[in-house]
C-alpha positions as CSV (number, residue, x, y, z in Angstrom):
1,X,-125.0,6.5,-75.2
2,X,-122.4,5.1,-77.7
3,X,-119.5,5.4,-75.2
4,X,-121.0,3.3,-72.6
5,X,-122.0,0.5,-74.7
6,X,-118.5,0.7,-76.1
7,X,-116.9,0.0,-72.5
8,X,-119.6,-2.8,-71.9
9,X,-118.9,-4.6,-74.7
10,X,-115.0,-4.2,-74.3
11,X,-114.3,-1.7,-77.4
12,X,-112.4,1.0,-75.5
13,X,-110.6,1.9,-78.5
14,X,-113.9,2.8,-79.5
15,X,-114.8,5.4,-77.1
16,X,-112.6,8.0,-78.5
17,X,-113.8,7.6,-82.0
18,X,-114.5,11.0,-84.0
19,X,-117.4,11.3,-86.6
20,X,-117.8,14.2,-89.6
21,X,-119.9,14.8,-92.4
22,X,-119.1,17.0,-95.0
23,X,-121.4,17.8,-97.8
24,X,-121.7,19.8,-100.8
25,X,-124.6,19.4,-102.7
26,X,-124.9,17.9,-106.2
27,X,-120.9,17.9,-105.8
28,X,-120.2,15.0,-102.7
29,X,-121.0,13.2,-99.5
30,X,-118.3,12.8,-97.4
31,X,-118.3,10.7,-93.5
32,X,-114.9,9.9,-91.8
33,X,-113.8,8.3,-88.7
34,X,-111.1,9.2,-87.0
35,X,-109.2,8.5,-83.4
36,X,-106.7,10.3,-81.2
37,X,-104.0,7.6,-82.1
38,X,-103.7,8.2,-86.2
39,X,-106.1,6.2,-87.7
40,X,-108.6,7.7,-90.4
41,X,-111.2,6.0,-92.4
42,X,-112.7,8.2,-95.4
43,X,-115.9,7.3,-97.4
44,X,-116.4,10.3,-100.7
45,X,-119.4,9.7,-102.6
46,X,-119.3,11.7,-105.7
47,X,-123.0,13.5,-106.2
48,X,-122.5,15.3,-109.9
49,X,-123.2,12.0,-111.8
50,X,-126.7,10.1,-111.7
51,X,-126.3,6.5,-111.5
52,X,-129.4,4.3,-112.5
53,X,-131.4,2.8,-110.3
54,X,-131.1,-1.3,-109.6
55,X,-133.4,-3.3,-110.7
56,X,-136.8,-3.8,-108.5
57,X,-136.6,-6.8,-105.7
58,X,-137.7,-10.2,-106.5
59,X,-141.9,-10.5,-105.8
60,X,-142.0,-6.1,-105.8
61,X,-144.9,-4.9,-107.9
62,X,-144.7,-1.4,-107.2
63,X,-142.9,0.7,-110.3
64,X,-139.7,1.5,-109.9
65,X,-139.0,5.7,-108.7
66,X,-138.7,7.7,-110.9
């Protein structure tokens, strides 16, 4: 489990971290971390607007998705 291998490898600020999901679809992805002392990291991805897809990786030869 993720707790344990946090105190193995010394991350105890770690153990008490907090993980949510929020999602609304076609509208946004949202994950966050948060811990009992304040801190809050926030990642909103917005889902109403397409973006293209990159370009294929060097040596592919399959077509790219549609």
């Amino acid at each position: 489990d993720s707790v344990a291998m946090f105190r193995r490898a010394d991350m105890l600020a770690s153990t008490h971290n907090t993980w949510a999901m929020e999602i609304e679809p076609d509208q946004r992805f949202v994950y966050e971390l948060t811990r009992p002392e304040g801190r809050r990291f926030r990642v909103e991805f917005d889902l109403s607007k397409p973006v293209p897809l990159p370009p294929a990786p060097w040596g592919d030869q399959a077509p790219p998705a549609p």
